[in-house]
C-alpha positions as CSV (number, residue, x, y, z in Angstrom):
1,X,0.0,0.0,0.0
2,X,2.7,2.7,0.7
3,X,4.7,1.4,-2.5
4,X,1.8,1.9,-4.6
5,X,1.2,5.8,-2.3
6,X,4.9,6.4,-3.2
7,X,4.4,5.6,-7.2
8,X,1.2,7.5,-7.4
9,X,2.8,10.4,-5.7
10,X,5.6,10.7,-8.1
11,X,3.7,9.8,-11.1
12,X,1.1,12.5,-10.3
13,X,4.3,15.3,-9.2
14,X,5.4,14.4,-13.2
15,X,2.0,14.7,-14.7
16,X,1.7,18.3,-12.6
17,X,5.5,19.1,-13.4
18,X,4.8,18.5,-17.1
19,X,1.6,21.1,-17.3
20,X,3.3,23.7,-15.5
21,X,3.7,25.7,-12.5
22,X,0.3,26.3,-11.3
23,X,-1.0,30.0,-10.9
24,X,-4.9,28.9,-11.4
25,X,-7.5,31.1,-10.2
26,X,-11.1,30.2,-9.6
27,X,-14.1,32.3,-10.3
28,X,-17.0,31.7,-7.6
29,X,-19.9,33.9,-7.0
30,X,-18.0,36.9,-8.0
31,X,-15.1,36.4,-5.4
32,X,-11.3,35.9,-6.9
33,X,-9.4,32.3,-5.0
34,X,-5.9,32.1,-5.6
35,X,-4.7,28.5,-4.8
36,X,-1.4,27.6,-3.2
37,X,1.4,26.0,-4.3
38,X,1.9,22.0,-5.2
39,X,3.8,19.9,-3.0
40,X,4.8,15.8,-3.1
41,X,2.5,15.5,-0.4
42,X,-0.4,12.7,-0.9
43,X,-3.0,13.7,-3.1
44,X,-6.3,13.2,-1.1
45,X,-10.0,13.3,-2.8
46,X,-13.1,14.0,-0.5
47,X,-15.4,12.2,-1.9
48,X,-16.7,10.7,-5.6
49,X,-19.9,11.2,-6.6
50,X,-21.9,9.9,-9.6
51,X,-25.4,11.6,-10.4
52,X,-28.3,10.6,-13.3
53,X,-29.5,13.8,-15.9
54,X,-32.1,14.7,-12.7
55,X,-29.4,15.0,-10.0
56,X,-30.3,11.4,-8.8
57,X,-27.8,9.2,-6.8
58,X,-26.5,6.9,-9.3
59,X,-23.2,5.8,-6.9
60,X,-21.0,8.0,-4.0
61,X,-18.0,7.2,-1.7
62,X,-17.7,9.9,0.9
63,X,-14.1,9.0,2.4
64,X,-14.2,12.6,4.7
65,X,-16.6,13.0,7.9
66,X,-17.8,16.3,6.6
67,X,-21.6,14.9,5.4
68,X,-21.8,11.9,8.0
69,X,-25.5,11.0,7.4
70,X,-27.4,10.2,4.7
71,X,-29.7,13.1,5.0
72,X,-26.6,15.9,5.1
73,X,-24.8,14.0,1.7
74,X,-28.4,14.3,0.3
75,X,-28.3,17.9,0.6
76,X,-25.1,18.6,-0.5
77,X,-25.6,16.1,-3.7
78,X,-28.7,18.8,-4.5
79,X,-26.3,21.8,-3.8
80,X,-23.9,20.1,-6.1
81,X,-25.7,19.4,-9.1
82,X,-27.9,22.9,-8.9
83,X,-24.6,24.3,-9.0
84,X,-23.2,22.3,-12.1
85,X,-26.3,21.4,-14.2
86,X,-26.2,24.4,-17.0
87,X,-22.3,25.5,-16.1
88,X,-19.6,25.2,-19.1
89,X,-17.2,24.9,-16.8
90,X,-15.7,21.6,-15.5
91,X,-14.3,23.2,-11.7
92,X,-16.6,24.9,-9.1
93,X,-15.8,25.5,-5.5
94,X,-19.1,24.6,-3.2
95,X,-18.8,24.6,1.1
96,X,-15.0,25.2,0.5
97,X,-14.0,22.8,-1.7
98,X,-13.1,22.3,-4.8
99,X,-15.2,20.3,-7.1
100,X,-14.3,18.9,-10.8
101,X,-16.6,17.2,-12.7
102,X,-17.2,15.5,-16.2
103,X,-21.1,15.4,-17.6
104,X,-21.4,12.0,-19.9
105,X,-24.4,11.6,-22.2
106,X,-27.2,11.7,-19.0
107,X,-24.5,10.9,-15.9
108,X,-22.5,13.5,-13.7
109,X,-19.3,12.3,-12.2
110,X,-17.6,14.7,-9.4
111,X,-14.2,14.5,-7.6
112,X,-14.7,16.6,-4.4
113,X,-11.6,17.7,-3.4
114,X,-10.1,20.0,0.0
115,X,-9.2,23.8,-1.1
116,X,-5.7,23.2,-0.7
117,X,-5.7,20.1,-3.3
118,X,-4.5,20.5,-6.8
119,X,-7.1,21.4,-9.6
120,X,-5.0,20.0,-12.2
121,X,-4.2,16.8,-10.4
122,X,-8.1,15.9,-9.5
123,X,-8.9,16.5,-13.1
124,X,-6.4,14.7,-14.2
125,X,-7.4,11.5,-12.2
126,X,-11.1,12.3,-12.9
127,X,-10.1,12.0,-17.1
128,X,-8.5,8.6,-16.2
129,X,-11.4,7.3,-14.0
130,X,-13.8,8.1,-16.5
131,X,-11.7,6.5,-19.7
132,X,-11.6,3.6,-17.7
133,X,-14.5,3.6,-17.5
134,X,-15.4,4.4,-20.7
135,X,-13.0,1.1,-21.6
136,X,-15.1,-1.5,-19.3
137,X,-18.3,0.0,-20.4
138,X,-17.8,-0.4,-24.3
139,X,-17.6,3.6,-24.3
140,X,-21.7,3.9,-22.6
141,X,-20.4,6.0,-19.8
142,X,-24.4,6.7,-19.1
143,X,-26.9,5.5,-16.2
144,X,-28.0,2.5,-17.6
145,X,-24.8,1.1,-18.1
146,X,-23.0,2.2,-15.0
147,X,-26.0,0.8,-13.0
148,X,-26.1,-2.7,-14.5
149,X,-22.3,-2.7,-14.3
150,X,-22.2,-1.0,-10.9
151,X,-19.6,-3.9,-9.9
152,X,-17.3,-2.8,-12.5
153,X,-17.7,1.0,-11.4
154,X,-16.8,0.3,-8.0
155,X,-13.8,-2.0,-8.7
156,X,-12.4,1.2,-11.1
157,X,-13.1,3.5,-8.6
158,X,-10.9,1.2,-5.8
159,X,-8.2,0.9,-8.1
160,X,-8.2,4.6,-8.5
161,X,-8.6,5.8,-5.1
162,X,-8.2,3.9,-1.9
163,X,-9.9,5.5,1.6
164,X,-9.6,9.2,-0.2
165,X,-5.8,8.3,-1.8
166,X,-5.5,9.2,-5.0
167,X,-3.1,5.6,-6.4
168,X,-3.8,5.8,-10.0
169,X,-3.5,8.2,-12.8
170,X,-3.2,5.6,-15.8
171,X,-6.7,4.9,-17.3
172,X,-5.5,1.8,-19.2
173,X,-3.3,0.3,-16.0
174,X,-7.0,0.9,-14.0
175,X,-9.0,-0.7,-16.5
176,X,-6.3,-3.9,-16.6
177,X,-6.0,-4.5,-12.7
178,X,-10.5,-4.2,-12.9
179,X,-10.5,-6.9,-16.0
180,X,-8.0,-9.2,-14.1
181,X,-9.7,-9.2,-11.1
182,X,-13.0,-9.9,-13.1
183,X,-11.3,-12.7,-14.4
184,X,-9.9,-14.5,-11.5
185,X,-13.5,-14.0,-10.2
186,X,-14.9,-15.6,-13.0
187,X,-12.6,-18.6,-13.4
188,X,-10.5,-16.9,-15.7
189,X,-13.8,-15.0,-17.9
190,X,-14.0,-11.5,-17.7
191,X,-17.9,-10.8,-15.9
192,X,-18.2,-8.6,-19.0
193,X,-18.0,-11.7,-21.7
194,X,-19.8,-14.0,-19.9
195,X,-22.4,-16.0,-21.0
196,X,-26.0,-16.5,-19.0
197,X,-25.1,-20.0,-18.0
198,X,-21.5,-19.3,-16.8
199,X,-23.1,-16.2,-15.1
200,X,-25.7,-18.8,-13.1
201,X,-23.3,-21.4,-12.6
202,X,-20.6,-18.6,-11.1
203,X,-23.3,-17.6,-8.9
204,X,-24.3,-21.2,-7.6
205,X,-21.1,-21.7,-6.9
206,X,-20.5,-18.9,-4.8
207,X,-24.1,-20.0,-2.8
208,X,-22.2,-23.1,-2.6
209,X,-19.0,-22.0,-0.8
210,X,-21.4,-19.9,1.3
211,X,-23.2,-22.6,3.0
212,X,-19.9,-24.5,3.4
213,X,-18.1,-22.2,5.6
């Protein structure tokens, strides 16, 4: 775990080296936010939230106490996509924190992120979650498919980030590590290629092994 922290960390430091020094300012409710400086510190995300074209909870991993309940990550969820719905932009700043998002045929994806974090570093990782998605989904990156494939979704989103640490940038190596495991889960068949009767018979086997133990 702090092996794959370390090659995330530097990997990210390159990606941010390689756009430039950072002197991004953000535009919020008339008010002018000038963010600090990068540093090799870990790169944390808040939270990752995925809404439908109504502002609907499609998925969400909240790894920061800041909405413990149901009912205050409702509300902010609202806030959130009131905020986005008709923006051109893809960065907002909402309760503090920065927020970068990617709209996808009738799906919202955020990355919510602390004020201190790096714009272009959450974006960056946002890009690569979503074409790995986009590459386990045969390119439908939309509600219907990310909720009949809502395994998938969540296996990308734990290679990406792990308890709010950012591990992966590389949408092909997040998309690999998601198909293997699929596989080995599968006895060696990706979930994504199999047919109905392997899909039953994986299934009766796991009720199997469950009544065993």
């Amino acid at each position: 775990m702090e092996l794959k922290c370390r090659i995330a960390r530097v990997r990210l430091f390159i990606l941010f080296v390689e756009k430039g020094k950072r002197t991004q300012n953000y535009f919020d409710e008339g008010k002018m936010v000038k963010s600090g400086p990068a540093t090799l510190a870990l790169y944390t995300v808040k939270a990752v939230i995925v809404l439908d074209s109504e502002g609907k909870r499609l998925l969400s991993k909240y790894y920061a106490p800041d909405y413990p309940t149901l009912k205050d990550q409702r509300v902010f969820e609202k806030a959130l996509f009131d905020k986005t719905k008709k923006l051109q932009s893809d960065i907002v700043l909402l309760d503090n924190q920065v927020v970068v998002y990617k709209n996808s045929h009738d799906a919202f994806i955020y990355f919510v992120g602390t004020m201190d974090e790096n714009e272009l570093i959450l974006s960056a990782v946002l890009q690569a979650f979503y074409e790995a998605l986009s590459m386990l989904l045969n390119g439908q990156v939309e509600k219907r498919a990310i909720l009949e494939s809502a395994d998938l979704v969540f296996l990308a989103l734990d290679e990406t980030i792990d308890d709010g640490i950012i591990l992966e940038s590389d949408s092909t190596q997040i998309a690999a590590r998601v198909t293997k495991k699929d596989a080995a889960e599968a006895g060696g068949v990706p979930i994504t290629e199999q047919t109905i009767a392997q899909a039953l018979r994986q299934a009766q086997e796991q009720f199997t092994k469950s009544l065993l133990k």
